[in-house]
C-alpha positions in Angstrom: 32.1 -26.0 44.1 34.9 -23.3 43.0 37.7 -24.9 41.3 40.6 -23.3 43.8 38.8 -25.1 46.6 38.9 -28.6 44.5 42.5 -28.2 43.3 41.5 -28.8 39.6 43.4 -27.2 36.9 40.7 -25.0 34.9 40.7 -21.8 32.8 37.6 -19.3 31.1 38.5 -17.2 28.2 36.1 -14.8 26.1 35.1 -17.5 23.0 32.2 -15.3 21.6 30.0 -12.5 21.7 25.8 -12.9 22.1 23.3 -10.2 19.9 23.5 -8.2 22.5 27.2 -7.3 22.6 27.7 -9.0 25.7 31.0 -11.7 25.7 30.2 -15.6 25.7 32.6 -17.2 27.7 33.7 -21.3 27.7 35.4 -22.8 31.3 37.8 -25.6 30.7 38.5 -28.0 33.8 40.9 -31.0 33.8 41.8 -33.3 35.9 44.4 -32.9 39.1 48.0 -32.5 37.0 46.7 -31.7 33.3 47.3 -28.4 32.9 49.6 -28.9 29.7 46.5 -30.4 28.5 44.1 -27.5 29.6 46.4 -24.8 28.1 46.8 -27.3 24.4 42.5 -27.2 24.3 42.7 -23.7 25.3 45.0 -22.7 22.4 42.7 -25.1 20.4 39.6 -23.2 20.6 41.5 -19.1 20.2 42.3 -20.5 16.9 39.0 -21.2 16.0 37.3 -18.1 18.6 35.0 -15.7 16.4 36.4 -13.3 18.4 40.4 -14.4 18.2 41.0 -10.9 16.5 39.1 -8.6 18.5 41.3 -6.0 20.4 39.4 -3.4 22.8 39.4 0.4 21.8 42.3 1.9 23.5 
């Protein structure tokens, strides 16, 4: 079920990149009122992200 229809705080961000070049993506979902604890694992796992310093072609 899509998490706007559940009401649970949830988040996906790029946290890789496959042999292909295509981006790997990770969803975080919390509980109903935990999104200060959503955003901390978020930040969390950027700081460890292979791809933390990757910033597109402009």
């Amino acid at each position: 079920m899509p998490l706007h229809v559940t009401g649970l705080p949830g988040l996906a961000m790029r946290f890789g990149t496959s042999r292909e070049g295509l981006p790997i993506s990770v969803q975080v979902v919390g509980a109903w009122q935990t999104e200060s604890t959503i955003l901390h694992v978020a930040s969390l796992l950027e700081s460890v992200s292979p791809v933390r310093d990757l910033f597109p072609d402009l």
